[in-house]
DRENDO-1510 file (C-alpha; in Angstrom, 1 decimal, always signed):
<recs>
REC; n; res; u; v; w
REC; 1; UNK; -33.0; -82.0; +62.0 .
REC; 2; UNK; -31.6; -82.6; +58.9 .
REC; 3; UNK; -30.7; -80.6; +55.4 .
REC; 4; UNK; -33.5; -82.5; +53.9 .
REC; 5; UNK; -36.7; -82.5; +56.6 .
REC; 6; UNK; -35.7; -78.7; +57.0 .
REC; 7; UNK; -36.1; -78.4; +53.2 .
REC; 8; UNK; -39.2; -81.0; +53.8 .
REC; 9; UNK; -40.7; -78.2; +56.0 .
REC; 10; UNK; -40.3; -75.1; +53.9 .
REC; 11; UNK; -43.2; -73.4; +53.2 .
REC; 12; UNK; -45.1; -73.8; +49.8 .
REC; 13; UNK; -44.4; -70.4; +48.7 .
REC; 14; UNK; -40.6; -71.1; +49.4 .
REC; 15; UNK; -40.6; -74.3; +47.6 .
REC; 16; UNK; -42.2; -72.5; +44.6 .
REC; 17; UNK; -39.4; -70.1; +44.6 .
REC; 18; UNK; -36.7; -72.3; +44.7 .
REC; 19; UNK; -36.2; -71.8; +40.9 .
REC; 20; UNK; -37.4; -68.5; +40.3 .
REC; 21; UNK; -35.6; -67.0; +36.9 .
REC; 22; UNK; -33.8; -64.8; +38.9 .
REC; 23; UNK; -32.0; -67.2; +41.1 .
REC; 24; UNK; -31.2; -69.3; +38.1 .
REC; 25; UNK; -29.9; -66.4; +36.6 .
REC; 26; UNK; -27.4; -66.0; +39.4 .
REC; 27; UNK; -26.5; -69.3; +39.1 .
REC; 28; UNK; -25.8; -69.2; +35.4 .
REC; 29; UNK; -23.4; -66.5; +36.0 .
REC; 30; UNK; -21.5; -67.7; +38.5 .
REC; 31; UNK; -20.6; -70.7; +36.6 .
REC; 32; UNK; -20.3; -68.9; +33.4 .
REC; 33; UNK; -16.8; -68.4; +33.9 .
REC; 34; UNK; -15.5; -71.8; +34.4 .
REC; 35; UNK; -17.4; -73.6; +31.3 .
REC; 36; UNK; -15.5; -75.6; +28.7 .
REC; 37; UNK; -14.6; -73.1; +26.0 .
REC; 38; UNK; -14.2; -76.1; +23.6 .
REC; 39; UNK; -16.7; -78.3; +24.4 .
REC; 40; UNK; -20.4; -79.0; +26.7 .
REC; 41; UNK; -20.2; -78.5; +30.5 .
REC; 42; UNK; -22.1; -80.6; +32.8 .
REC; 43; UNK; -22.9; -78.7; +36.1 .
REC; 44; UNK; -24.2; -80.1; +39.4 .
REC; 45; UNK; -24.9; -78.4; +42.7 .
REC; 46; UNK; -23.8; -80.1; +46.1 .
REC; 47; UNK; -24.5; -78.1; +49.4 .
REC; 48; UNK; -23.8; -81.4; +51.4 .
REC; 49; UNK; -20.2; -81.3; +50.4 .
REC; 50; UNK; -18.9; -80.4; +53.8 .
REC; 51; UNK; -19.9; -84.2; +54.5 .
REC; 52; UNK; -16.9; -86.8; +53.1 .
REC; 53; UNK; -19.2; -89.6; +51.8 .
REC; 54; UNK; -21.3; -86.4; +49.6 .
REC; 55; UNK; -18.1; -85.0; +48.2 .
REC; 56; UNK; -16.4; -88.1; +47.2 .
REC; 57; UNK; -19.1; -90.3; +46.1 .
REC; 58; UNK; -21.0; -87.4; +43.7 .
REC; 59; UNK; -18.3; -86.0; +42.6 .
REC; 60; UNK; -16.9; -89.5; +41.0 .
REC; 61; UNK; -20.6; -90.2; +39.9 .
REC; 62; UNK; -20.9; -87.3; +37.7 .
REC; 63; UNK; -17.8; -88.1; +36.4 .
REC; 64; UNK; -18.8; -91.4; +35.5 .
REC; 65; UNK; -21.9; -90.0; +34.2 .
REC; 66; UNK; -20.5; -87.2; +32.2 .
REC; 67; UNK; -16.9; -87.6; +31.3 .
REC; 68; UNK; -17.4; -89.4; +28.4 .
REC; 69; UNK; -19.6; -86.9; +26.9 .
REC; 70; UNK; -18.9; -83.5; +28.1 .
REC; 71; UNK; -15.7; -81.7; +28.6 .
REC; 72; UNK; -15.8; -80.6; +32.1 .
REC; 73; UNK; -17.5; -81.6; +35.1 .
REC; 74; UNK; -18.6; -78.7; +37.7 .
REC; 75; UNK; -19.4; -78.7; +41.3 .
REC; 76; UNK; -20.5; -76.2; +42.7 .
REC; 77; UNK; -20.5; -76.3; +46.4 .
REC; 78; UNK; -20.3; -73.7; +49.7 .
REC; 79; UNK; -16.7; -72.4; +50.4 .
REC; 80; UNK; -14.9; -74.2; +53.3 .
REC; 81; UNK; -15.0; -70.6; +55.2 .
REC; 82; UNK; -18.7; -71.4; +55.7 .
REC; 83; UNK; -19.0; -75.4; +55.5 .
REC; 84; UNK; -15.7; -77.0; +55.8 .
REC; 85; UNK; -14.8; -80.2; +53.7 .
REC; 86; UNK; -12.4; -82.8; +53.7 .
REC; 87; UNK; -9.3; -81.1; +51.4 .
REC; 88; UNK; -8.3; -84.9; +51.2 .
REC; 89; UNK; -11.1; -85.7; +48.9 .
REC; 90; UNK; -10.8; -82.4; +47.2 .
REC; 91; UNK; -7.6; -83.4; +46.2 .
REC; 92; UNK; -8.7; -86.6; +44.9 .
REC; 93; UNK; -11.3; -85.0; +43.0 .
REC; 94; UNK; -9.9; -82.3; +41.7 .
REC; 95; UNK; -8.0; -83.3; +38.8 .
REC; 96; UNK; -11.4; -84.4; +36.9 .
REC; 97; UNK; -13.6; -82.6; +38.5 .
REC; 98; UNK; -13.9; -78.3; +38.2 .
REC; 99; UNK; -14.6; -77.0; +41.8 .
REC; 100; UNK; -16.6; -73.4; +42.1 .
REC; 101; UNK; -17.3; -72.5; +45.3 .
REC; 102; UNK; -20.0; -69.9; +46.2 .
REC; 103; UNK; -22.1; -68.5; +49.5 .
REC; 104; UNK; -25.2; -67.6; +47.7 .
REC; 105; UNK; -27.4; -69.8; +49.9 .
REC; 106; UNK; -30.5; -69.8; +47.1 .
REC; 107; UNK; -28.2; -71.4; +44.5 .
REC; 108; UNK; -26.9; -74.3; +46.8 .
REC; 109; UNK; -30.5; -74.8; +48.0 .
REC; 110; UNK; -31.4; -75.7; +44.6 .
REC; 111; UNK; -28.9; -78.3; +44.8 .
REC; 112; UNK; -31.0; -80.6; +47.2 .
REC; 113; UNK; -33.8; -80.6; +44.9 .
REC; 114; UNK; -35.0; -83.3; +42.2 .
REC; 115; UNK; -35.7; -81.7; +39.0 .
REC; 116; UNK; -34.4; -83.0; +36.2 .
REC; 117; UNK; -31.8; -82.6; +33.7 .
REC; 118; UNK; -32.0; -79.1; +32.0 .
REC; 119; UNK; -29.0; -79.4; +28.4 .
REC; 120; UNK; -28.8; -75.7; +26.9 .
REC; 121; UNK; -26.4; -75.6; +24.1 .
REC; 122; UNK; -23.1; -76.1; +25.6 .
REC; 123; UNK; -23.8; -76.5; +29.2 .
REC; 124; UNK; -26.1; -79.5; +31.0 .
REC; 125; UNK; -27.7; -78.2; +34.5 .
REC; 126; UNK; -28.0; -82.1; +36.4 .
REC; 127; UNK; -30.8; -81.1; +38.9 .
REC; 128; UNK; -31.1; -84.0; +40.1 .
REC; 129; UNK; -30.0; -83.8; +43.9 .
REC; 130; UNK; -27.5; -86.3; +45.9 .
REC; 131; UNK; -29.6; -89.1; +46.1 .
REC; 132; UNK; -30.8; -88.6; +42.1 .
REC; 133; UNK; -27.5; -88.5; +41.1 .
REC; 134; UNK; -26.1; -91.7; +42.8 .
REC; 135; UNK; -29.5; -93.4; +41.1 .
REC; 136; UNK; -28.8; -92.4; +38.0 .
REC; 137; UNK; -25.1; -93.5; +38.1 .
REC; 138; UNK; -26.5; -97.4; +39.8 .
REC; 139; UNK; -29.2; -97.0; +36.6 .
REC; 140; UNK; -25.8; -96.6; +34.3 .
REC; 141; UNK; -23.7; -99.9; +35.9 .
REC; 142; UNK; -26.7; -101.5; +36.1 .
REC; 143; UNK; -27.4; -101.2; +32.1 .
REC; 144; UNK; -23.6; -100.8; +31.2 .
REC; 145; UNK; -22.8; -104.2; +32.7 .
REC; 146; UNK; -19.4; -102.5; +33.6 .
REC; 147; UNK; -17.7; -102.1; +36.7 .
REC; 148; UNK; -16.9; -98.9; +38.2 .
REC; 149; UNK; -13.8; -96.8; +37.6 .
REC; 150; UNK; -11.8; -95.6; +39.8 .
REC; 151; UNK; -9.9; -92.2; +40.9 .
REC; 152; UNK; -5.7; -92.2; +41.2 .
REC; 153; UNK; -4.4; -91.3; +44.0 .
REC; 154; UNK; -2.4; -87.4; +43.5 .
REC; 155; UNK; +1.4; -87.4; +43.9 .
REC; 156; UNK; +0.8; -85.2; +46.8 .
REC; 157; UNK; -1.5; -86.7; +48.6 .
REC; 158; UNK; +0.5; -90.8; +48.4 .
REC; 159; UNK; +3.5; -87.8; +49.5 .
REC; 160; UNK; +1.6; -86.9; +53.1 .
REC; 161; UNK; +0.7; -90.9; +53.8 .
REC; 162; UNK; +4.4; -91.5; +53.1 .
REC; 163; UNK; +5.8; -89.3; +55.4 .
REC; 164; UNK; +3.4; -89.8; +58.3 .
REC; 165; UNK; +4.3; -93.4; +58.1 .
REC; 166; UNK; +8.2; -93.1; +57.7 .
REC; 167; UNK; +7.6; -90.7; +61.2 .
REC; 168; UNK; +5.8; -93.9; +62.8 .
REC; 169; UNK; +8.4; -96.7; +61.3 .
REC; 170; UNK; +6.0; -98.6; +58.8 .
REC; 171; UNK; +8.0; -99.4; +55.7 .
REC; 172; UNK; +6.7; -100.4; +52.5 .
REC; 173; UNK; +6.6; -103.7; +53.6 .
REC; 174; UNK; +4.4; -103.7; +56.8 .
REC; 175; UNK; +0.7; -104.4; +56.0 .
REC; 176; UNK; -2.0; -101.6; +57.3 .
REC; 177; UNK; -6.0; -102.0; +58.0 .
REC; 178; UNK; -7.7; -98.7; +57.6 .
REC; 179; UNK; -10.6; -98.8; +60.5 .
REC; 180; UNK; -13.5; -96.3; +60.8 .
REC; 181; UNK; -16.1; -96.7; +62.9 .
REC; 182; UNK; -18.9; -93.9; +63.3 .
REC; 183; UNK; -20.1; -93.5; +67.3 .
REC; 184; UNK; -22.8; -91.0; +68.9 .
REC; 185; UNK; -20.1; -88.8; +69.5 .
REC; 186; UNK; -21.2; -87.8; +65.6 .
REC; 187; UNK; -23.6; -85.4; +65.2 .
REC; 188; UNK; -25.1; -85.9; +68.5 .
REC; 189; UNK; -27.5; -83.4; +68.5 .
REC; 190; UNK; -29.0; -85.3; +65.2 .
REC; 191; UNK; -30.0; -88.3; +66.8 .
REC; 192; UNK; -31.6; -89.8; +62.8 .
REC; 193; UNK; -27.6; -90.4; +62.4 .
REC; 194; UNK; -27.3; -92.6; +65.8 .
REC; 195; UNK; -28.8; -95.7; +62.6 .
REC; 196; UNK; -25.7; -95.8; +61.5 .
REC; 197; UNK; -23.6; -95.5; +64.7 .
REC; 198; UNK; -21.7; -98.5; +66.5 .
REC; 199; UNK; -19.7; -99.1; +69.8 .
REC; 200; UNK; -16.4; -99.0; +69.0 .
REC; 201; UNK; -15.5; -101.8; +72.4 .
REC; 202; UNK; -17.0; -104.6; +69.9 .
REC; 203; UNK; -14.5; -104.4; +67.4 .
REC; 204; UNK; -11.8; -105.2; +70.3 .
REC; 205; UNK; -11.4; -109.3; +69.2 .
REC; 206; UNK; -11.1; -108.0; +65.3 .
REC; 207; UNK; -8.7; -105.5; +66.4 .
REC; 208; UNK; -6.5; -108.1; +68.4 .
REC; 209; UNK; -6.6; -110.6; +65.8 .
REC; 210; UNK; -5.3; -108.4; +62.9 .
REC; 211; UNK; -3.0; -107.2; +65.4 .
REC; 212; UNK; -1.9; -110.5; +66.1 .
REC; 213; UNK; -1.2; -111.3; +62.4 .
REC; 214; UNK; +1.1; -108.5; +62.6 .
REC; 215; UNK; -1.2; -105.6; +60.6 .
REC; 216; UNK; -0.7; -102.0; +61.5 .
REC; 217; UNK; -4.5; -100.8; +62.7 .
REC; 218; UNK; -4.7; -97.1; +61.5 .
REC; 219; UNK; -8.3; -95.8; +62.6 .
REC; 220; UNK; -9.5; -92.6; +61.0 .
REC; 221; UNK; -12.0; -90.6; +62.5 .
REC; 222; UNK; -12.6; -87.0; +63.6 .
REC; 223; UNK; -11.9; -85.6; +67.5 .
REC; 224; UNK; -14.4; -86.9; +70.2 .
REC; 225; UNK; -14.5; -90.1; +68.6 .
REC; 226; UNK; -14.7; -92.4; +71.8 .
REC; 227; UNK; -11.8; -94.1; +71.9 .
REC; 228; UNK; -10.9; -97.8; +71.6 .
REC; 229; UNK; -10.5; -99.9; +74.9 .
REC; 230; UNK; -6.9; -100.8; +73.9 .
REC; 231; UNK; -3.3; -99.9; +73.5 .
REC; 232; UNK; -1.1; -101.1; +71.1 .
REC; 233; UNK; +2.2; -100.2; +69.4 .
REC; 234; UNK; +0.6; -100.8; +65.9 .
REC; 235; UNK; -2.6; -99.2; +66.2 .
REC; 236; UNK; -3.2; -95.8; +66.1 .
REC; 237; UNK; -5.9; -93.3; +66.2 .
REC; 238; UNK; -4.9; -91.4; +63.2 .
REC; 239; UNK; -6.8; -88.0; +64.0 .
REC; 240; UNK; -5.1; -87.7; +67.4 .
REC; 241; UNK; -1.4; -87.2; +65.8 .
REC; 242; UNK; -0.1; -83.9; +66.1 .
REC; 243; UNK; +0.7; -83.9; +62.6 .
REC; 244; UNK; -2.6; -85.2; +61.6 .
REC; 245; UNK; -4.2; -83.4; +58.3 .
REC; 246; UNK; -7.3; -84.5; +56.6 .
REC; 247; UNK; -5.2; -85.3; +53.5 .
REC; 248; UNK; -3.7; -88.2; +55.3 .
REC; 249; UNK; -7.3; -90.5; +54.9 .
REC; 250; UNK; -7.1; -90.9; +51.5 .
REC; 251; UNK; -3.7; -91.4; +51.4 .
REC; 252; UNK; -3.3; -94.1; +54.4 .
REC; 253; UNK; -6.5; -95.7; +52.9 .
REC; 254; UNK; -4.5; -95.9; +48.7 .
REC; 255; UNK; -1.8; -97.7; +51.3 .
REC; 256; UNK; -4.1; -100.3; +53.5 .
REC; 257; UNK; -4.7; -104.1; +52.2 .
REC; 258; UNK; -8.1; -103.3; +52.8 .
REC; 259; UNK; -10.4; -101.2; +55.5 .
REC; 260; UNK; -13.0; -102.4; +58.3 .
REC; 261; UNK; -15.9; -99.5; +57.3 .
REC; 262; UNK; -19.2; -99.2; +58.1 .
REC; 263; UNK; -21.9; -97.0; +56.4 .
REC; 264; UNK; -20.3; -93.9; +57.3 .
REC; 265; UNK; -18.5; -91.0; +55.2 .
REC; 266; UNK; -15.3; -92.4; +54.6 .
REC; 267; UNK; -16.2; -96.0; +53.5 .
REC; 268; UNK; -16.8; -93.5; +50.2 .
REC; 269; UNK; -13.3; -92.9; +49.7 .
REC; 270; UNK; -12.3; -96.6; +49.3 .
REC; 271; UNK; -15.4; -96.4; +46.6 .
REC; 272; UNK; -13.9; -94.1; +44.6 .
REC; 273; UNK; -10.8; -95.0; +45.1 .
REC; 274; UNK; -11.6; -99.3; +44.9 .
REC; 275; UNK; -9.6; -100.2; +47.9 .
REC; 276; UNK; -11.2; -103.3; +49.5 .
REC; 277; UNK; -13.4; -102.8; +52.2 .
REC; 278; UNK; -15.3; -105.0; +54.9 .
REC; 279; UNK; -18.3; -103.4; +55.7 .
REC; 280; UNK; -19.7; -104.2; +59.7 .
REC; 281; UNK; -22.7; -102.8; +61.1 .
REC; 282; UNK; -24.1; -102.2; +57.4 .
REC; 283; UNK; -27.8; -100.6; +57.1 .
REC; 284; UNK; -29.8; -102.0; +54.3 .
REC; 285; UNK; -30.2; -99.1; +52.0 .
REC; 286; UNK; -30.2; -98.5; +47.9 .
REC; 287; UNK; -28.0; -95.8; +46.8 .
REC; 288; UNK; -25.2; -97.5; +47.8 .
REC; 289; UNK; -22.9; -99.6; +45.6 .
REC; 290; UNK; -19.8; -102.2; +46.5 .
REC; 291; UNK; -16.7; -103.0; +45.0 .
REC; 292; UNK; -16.2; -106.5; +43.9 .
REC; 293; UNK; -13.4; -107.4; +46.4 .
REC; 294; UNK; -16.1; -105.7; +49.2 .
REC; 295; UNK; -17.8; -107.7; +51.4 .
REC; 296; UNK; -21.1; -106.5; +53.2 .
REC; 297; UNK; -22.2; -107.7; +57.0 .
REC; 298; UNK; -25.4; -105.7; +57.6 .
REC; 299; UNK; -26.6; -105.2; +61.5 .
REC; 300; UNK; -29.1; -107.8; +62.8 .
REC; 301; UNK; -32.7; -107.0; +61.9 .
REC; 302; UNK; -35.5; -108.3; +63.9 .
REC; 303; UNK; -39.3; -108.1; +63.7 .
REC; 304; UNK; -41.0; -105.9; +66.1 .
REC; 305; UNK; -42.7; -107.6; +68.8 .
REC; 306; UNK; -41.5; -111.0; +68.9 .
REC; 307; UNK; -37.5; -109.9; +67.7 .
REC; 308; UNK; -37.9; -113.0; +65.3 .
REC; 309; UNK; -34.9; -112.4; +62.6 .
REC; 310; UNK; -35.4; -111.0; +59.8 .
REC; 311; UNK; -35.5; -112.2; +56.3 .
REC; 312; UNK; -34.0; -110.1; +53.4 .
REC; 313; UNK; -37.1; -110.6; +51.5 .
REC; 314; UNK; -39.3; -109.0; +54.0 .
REC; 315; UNK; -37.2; -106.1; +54.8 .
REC; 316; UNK; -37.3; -105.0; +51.2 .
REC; 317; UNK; -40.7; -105.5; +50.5 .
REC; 318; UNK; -41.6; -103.2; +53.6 .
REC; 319; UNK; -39.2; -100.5; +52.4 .
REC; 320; UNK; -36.1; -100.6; +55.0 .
REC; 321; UNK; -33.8; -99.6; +52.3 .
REC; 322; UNK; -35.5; -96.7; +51.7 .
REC; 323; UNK; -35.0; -95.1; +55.5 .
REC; 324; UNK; -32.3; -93.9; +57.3 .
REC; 325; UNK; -32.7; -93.8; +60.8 .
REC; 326; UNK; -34.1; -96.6; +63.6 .
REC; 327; UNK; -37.5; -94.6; +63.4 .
REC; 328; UNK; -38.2; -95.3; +60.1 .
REC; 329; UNK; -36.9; -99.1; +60.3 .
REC; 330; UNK; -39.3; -99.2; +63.0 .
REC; 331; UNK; -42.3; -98.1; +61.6 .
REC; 332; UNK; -41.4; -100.8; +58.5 .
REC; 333; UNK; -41.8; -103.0; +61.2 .
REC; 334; UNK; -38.7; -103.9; +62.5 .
REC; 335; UNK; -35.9; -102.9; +65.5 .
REC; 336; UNK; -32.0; -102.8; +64.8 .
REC; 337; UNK; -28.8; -104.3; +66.7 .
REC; 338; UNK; -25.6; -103.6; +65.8 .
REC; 339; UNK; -23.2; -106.5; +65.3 .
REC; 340; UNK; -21.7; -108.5; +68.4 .
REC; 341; UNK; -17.6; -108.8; +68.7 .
REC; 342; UNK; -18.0; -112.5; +67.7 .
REC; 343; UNK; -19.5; -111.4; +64.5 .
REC; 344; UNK; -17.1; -108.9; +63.0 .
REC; 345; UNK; -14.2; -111.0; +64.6 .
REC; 346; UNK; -15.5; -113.5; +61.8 .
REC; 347; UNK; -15.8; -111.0; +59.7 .
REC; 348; UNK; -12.7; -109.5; +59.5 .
REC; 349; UNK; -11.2; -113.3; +59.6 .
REC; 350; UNK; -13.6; -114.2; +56.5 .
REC; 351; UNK; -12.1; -110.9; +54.4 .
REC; 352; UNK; -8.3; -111.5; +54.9 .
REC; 353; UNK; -8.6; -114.8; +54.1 .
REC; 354; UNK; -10.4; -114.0; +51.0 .
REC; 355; UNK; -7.8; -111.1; +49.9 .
REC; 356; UNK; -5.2; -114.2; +50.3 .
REC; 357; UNK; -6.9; -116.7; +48.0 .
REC; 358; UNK; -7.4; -119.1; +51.2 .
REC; 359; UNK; -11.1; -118.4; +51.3 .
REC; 360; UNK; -14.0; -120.4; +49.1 .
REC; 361; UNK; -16.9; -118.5; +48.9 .
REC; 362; UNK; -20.4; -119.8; +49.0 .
REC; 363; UNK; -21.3; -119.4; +45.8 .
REC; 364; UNK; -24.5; -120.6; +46.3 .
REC; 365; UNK; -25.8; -118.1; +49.4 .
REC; 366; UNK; -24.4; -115.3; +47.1 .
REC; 367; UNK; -25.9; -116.0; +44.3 .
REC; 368; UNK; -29.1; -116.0; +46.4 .
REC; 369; UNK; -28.5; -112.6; +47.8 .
REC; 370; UNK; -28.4; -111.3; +44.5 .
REC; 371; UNK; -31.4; -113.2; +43.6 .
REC; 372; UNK; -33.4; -111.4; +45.9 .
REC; 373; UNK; -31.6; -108.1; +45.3 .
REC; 374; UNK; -32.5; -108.1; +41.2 .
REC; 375; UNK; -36.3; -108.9; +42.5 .
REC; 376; UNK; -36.5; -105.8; +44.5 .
REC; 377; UNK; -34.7; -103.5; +41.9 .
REC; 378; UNK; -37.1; -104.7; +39.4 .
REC; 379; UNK; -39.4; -103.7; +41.8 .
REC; 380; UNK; -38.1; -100.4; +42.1 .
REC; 381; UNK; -37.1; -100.2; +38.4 .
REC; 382; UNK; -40.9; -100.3; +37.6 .
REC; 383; UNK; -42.7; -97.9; +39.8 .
REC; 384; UNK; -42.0; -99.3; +43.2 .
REC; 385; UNK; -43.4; -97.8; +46.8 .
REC; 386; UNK; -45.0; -94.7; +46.6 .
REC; 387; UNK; -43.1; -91.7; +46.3 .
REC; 388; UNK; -43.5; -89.5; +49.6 .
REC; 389; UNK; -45.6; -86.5; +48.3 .
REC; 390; UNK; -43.7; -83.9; +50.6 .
REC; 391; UNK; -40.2; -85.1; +49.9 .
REC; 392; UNK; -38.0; -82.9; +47.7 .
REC; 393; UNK; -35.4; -85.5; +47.1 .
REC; 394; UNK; -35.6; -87.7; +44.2 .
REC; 395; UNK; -37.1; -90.8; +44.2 .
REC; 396; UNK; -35.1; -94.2; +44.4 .
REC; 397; UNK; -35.5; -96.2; +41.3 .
REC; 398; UNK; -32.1; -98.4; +41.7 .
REC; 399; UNK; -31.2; -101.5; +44.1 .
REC; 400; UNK; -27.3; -100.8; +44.2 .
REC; 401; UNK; -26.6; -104.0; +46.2 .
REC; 402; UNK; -28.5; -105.8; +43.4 .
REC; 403; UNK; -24.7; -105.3; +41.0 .
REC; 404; UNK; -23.6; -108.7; +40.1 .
REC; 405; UNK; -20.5; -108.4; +41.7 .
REC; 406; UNK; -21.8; -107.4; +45.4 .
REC; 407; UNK; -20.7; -110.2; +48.0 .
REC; 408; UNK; -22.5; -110.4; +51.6 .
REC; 409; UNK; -20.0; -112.2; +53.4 .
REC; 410; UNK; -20.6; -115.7; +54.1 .
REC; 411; UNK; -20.0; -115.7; +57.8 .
REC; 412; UNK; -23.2; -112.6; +58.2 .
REC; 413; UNK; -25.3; -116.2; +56.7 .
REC; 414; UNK; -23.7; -118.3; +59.2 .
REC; 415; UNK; -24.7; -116.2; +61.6 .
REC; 416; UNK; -28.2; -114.9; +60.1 .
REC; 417; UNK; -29.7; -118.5; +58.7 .
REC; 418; UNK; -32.8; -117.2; +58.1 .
REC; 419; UNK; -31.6; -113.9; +56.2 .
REC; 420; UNK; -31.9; -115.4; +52.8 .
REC; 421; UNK; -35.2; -117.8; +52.9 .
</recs>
């Protein structure tokens, strides 16, 4: 079960107590001590940060919310004695971002909640829970017309990368592909993540083909990953090094030309960080947001019943963005298949070649992706579905793959005809 349908299933009373004066009492003076003595505080709580894609992607989106108008941004988030996180991302983060950890379990349950924005003199309370925050920072590009910003990478994390590839010969010169690809080996006692899972045997071609073109393939992951049915000098699964350290992802990730990702954690820290990424075995959701050097290929959607394919139109309209596992696809009317080897072979072909200026894009099919994309976050912009009544989350009012600059790569149409009708 996850952090939110255990939240889903707290009794009224609980729910009602989730904000009792007390407990925001406690929470006031924990952070007292780390406000901005010389100017407004914004403070936001994240219990989820012991997962990557949380830590990174919320703590730049209050950033970008808040760093033009307050003086310090605050997260406040379980100590890694009791929830470990990535220290890579923490070191990314932590030169804009004030980190305050804590173990008092009623202040970081108030941090899955929806409820508002709460501004008392000098210090702003966002309440607005992980999937309200990334809405309201799609809600500011969206109206901004900007593009995002991105994090530096520290001295002393570029440092780590540096040395763990001097150890395994690539030089400044050699060219490196960051791979990530999530399997069932993650989580698998919480099957609602198996959505965004993929067989790692599929990406062989892709694999062999960068390889071929003389890339170093550096895949990240965490142990029990299943491992790839290959062996090659230049490719590497990067959590099986004896000197492997979690501050090596961001840092071998700042060095790639771009990364094969998928929607997992770590296709976060190329976000934040705006490394190029190729996205395979995507799930249609809306609080996510590309790059504009990204390219999406989403998995195959099909109808339930017959399997006909899918049509972007449709699986908006029924609300497939709006879930996150195959159960909840399914009862939107439609089944899931992960992409075949041909397809992210083309893929990964289609996203070199456009990093290397030998790639035309089809202008046209883009243009009407995002056609269809601005319909549906109009749609949402303006009331949208129906807002589950037992869901403590916020509600999603923003299409993030609706950004002007978002690209679904040409060869997922080639493959999909019918996608964009």
């Amino acid at each position: 079960m996850t952090d939110e349908q255990k939240l889903n299933n707290l009794h009224e009373t609980e729910l009602m107590q989730v904000f009792a004066p007390e407990r925001v009492t406690e929470l006031v003076h924990t952070v007292a001590p780390y406000l901005s003595q010389e100017g407004k505080s914004a403070v936001h709580i994240m219990p989820l940060a012991w997962r990557i894609g949380h830590l990174a992607m919320e703590s730049h989106a209050l950033w970008e919310l808040f760093n033009e108008t307050h003086n310090r941004q605050i997260i406040v988030i379980p100590p890694a004695s009791r929830a470990l996180h990535s220290m890579g991302v923490r070191a990314l983060i932590e030169p804009f971002t004030t980190i305050v950890e804590t173990e008092k379990r009623q202040i970081l349950l108030m941090g899955h909640m929806d409820a508002g924005t709460l501004a008392v003199n000098r210090l702003t309370w966002y309440q607005r829970g992980p999937s309200g925050l990334i809405d309201d920072y799609i809600k500011q590009l969206h109206h901004s017309g900007r593009h995002p910003r991105h994090f530096p990478v520290p001295e002393t994390v570029s440092r780590i990368a540096q040395q763990f590839c001097e150890r395994l010969r690539i030089t400044e010169a050699d060219r490196i592909v960051v791979l990530n690809v999530r399997d069932r080996n993650f989580l698998p006692d919480q099957d609602v993540h198996f959505y965004r899972t993929a067989d790692i045997a599929t990406y062989e071609p892709a694999i062999r083909y960068l390889l071929d073109q003389g890339y170093w393939v550096l895949r990240i992951g965490t142990n029990g990953s299943v491992e790839a049915p290959l062996a090659h000098p230049r490719f590497l699964d990067v959590w099986k090094e004896p000197d492997y350290t979690d501050m090596l992802d961001p840092g071998l990730i700042a060095r790639a030309s771009f990364g094969v990702t998928c929607s997992s954690g770590p296709e976060a820290i190329f976000h934040i960080l705006g490394i190029p990424q190729l996205m395979v075995n995507g799930v249609l959701q809306s609080g996510m947001w590309m790059n504009p050097a990204d390219k999406l290929v989403f998995k195959t959607y099909r109808t339930n019943g017959e399997g006909a394919p899918a049509k972007l139109r449709s699986l908006l309209a029924s609300g497939v963005a709006l879930n996150s596992s195959f159960n909840g696809v399914e009862k939107c009317g439609f089944t899931v298949e992960d992409n075949t080897a041909s397809e992210i072979l083309d893929a990964v072909m289609e996203m070199e070649a456009s990093l290397t200026g030998s790639h035309r894009a089809d202008e046209a099919a883009n243009r009407r992706f995002l056609d269809i994309g601005a319909e549906y976050h109009a749609f949402l912009n303006n009331g949208g579905h129906p807002r589950d009544p037992v869901s403590v989350s916020a509600k999603q009012t923003q299409y993030g793959y609706a950004l002007p600059w978002t690209q679904l790569a040409d060869s997922y149409v080639n493959s999909h005809p019918n996608f964009l009708e």
